[in-house]
C-alpha positions in Angstrom: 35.1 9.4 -12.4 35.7 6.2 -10.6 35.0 3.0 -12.1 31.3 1.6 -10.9 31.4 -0.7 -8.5 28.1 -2.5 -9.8 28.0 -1.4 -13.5 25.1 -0.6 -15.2 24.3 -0.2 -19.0 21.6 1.2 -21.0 20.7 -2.1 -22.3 19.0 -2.8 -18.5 16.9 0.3 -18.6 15.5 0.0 -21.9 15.0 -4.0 -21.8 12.9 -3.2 -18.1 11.3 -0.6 -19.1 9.9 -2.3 -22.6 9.0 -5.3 -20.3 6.8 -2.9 -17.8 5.6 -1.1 -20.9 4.4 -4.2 -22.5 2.8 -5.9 -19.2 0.7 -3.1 -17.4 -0.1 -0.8 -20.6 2.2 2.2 -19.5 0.5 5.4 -20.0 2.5 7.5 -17.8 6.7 8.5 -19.0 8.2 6.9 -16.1 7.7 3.0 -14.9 7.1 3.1 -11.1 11.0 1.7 -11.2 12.2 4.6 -12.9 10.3 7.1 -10.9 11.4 5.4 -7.7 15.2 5.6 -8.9 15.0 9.3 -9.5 13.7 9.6 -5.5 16.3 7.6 -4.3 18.9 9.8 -3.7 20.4 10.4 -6.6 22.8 13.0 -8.5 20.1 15.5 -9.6 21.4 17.7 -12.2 18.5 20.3 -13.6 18.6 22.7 -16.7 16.2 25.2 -18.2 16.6 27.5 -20.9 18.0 30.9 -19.9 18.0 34.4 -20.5 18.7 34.5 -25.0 18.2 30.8 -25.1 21.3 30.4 -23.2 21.1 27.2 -20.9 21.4 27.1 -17.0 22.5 24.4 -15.0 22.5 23.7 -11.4 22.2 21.3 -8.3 19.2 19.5 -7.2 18.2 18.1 -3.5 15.6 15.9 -4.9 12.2 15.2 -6.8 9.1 13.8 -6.1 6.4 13.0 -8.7 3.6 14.6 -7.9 1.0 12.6 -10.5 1.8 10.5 -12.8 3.5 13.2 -15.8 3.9 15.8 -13.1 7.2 16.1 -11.3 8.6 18.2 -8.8 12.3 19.2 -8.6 13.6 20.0 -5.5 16.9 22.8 -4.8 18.1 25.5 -3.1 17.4 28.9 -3.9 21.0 30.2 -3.0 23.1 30.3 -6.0 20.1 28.7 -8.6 18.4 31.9 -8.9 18.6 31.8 -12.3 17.1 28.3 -12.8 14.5 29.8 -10.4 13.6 32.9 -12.6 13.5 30.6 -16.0 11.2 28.2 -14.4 9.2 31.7 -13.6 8.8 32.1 -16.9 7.7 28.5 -18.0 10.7 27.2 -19.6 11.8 23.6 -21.0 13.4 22.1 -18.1 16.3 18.6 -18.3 16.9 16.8 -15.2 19.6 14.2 -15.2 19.3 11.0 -12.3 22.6 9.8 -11.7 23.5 6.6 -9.3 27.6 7.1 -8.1 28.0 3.2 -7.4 26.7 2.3 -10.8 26.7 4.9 -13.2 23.3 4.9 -13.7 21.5 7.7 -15.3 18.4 8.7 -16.5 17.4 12.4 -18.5 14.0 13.6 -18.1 12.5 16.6 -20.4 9.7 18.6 -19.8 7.2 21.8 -19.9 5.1 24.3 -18.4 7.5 24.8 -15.5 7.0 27.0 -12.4 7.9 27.9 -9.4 6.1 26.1 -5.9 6.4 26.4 -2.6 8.4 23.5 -1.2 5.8 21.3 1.2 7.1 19.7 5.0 7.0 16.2 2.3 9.0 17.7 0.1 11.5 19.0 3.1 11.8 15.8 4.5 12.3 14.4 0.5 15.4 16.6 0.1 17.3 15.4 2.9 16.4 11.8 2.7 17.2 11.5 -1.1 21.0 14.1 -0.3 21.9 11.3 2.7 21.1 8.8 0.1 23.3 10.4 -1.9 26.1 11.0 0.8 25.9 7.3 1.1 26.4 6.5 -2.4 29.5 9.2 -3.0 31.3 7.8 0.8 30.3 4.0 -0.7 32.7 5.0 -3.9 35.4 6.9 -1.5 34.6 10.2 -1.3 35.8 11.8 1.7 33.5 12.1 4.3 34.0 16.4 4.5 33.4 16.0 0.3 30.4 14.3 0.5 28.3 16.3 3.6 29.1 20.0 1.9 27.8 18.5 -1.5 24.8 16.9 -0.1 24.0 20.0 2.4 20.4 20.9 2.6 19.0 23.9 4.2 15.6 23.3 4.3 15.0 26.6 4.8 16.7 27.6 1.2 14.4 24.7 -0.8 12.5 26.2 -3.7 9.8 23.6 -5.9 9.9 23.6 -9.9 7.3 21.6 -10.9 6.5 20.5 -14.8 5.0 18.0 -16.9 6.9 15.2 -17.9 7.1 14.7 -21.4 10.0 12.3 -22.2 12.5 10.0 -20.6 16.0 8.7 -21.9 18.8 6.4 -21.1 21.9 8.3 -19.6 24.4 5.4 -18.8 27.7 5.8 -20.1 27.6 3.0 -23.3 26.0 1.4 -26.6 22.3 2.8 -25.8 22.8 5.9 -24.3 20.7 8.5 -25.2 17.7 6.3 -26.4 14.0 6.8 -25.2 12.6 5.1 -22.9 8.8 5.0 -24.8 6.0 2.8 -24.2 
């Protein structure tokens, strides 16, 4: 993984987000920051319990939240079917935010998944926040060829999990990572 070229460290996320908390009595997970950096075009990677327990793991386009503790990932159907069938069935779901440039991340956890059908917002979502992301992986020299088949959309293909938000934790790489971001 390259080095960042604007690091970032857990330390940022938690200080902000205890400032937000403390200022405007946060009730929801996610400060308005935090839920704009996950719809920024990001690295979206999603998990959800599998068949026996055992987890899945694939690509996401995208999210959006849809209320304040609701939030709605955003993939393709083609080759996440079995992300798709857990969420079916209501799993847990993970979703990990990661920024390229910065190293950035953020891990949401959730319930009461299921399956939507993916809106013309939601279309137009996925392949803002994947040329975000192109821009981010080209910014930190990935090839151009590298960074268009990973950020590919076929809106056509996009499939909706949606789930209440539950928790939120620091990602970043360093002292603080994996800590809660709690009002």
């Amino acid at each position: 993984m390259p080095r960042a070229l604007q690091p970032h460290t857990p330390d940022d996320d938690l200080a902000a987000h205890g400032a937000h908390a403390a200022s405007a009595g946060l009730s929801g997970v996610l400060t308005p920051e935090v839920a704009a950096f996950c719809q920024g075009g990001v690295s979206v990677i999603i998990a959800l319990g599998g068949k026996d327990a055992a987890p899945v793991a694939g690509l996401g386009c995208g999210c959006r939240l849809l209320e304040e503790n609701r939030m709605r990932l955003l993939l393709m159907r083609a080759g996440n079917e079995e992300l798709v069938s857990a969420a079916e069935r209501g799993e847990p779901v993970a979703a990990t935010f990661s920024q390229p440039v910065t190293h950035r991340s953020i891990q949401v956890k959730g319930s009461n998944s299921g399956i939507a059908a993916p809106t013309e917002n939601d279309r137009l979502a996925a392949l803002r926040q994947m040329d975000g992301l192109r821009e981010e992986l080209r910014e930190i020299e990935f090839t151009a060829r590298f960074a268009e088949a990973y950020c590919h959309v076929d809106p056509d293909d996009l499939v909706a999990i949606d789930f209440d938000l539950d928790t939120a934790f620091v990602q970043t790489p360093g002292p603080g990572a994996g800590a809660e971001l709690k009002a």
